[in-house]
C-alpha positions, 0 to 999 in steps of 0.5 A: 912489203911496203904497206907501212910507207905506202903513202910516202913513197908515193909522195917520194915519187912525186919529189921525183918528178918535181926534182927531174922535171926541167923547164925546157922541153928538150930537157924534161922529156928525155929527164923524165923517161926514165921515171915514166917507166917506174922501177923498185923503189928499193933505196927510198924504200929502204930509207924510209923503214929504217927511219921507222925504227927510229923517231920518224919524220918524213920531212927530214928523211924525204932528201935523203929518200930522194937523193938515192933514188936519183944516184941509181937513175943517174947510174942506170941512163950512164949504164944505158950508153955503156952497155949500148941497152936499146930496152929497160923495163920495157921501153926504149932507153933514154939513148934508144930515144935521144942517143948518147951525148944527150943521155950522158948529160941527163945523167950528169944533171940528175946526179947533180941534182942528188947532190943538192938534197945530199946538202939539204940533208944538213948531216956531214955523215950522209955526204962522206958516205954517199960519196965514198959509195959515188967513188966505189959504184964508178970503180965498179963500173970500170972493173966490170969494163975490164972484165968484160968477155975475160972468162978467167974472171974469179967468183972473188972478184965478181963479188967484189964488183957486185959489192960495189955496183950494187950492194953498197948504195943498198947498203947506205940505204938502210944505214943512212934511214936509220942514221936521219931517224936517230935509230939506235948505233947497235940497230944502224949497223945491223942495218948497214949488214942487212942492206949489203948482204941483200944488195949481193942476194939482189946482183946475183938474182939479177944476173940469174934472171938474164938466163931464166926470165921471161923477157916480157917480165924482165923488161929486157932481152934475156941474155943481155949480160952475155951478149955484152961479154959479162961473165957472171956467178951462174957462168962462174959456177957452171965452169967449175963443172965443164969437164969437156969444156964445152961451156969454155969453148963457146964462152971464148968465142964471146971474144970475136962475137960469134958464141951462141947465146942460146948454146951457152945459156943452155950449156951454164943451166945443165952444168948446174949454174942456175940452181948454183946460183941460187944457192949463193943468193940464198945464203947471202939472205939468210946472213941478212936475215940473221943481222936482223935477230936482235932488232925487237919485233915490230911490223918493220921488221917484218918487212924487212924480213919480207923484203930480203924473202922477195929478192930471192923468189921474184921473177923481174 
């Protein structure tokens, strides 16, 4: 998939540790932790192809490509401390490690540090929309608080946080590239389309895989969202065919802690919540394929194309 940036994501990931690394060992180890255990990739990534639509220079779009991958770790240490995760992909999380006072500072640092590349990208643009994303992924954040263990939640306004929490910055991703790169304005909003829908195609299969996954793959245990009390689109669409309400029933019982995880997985696959789900990722791809009609046939595209097939058929 990323064949075309291969050598410079890698030397995006070494900006990375250059960027997180910290003179003071108390610092630098708990900072690069988080690093050390890899991830996607996806914002740099999607950074990187869309400037290749365009007059492509990794120097200049490097700040940008970095910046976004700090935004989202810096995102993933505060969620951490939150959700009160022990475990991502795989490892013990940076609060696991070094507890939360701790952890709320490094994320605080690394997102300051994202701020400081957002300035070198020199283009007043990147700064207004990376800062509208910042203010809506935190609204996000605190709306996912609020609806936590509330099964009346509505698939409206599931979609709504998802958008925020993780579609947007996505989305800012594939604009912004081509935005560095001079892309064409037609081509830049088909990217910004592209990236929205394939950031709620990437939510909804995540929120799928906390039922189907295999924890080894998954880097953390299946079920996690329930036992936080989130209700999701796979919850939100078995619902609609819990005729007994029995899925409701045990779902209430999140209330106090004592709903049967296992029960209520069990339950939300044979009610058709899975393969529902599914559908609704699938869609959301297909519109971000359909974005990309107009945009000439290059091996970027391809990749992109690519990338929006992965999101639906990976399994981590």
């Amino acid at each position: 998939m990323f064949n075309l940036i291969k050598e410079d994501l890698m030397k995006v990931e070494r900006e990375l540790f250059n960027e997180v690394a910290e003179r003071e060992e108390y610092l630098n180890d708990p900072a690069l932790h988080l690093l050390r255990a890899g991830g996607k990739r996806l914002r740099p990534a999607f950074a990187l192809l869309s400037a290749k639509l365009g007059d492509y220079e990794f120097e200049k779009v490097k700040p940008l490509a970095v910046a976004l991958e700090l935004i989202h770790m810096a995102t993933l240490v505060h969620d951490d401390v939150v959700d009160n995760s022990f475990l991502r992909r795989g490892l013990p999380t940076v609060k696991a490690n070094w507890g939360n006072k701790i952890s709320v500072h490094i994320g605080d640092r690394i997102f300051a540090r994202s701020l400081i590349l957002i300035d070198a990208c020199k283009n007043s643009y990147v700064a207004k929309v990376l800062s509208d994303v910042s203010v809506k992924m935190s609204a996000g954040e605190i709306q996912q608080l609020n609806s936590a263990k509330r099964i009346s939640t509505s698939v409206k306004e599931y979609l709504l946080k998802i958008r925020r929490k993780t579609a947007l910055l996505l989305s800012a991703s594939c604009e912004l590239g081509g935005v560095m790169a001079n892309v064409p304005s037609r081509v830049v909003s088909a990217l910004k389309i592209y990236g929205l829908y394939v950031g709620m195609a990437f939510q909804i299969i995540d929120d799928i895989l906390d039922f189907t996954a295999d924890e080894k793959v998954l880097g953390k245990p299946v079920g996690s969202d329930l036992k936080q009390g989130l209700i999701t689109l796979p919850v939100l669409l078995a619902l609609k065919n819990d005729k007994n309400n029995k899925l409701w029933t045990e779902l209430l019982k999140l209330n106090n802690s004592t709903a049967n995880v296992e029960q209520i997985i069990s339950e939300v696959k044979a009610l058709g919540g899975i393969n529902e789900a599914y559908v609704w990722a699938k869609n959301y791809v297909d519109k971000a394929i359909k974005a990309f009609e107009f945009v000439p046939n290059s091996p970027v595209k391809d990749s992109f194309l690519e990338i929006a097939k992965f999101i639906v058929a990976r399994n981590y």
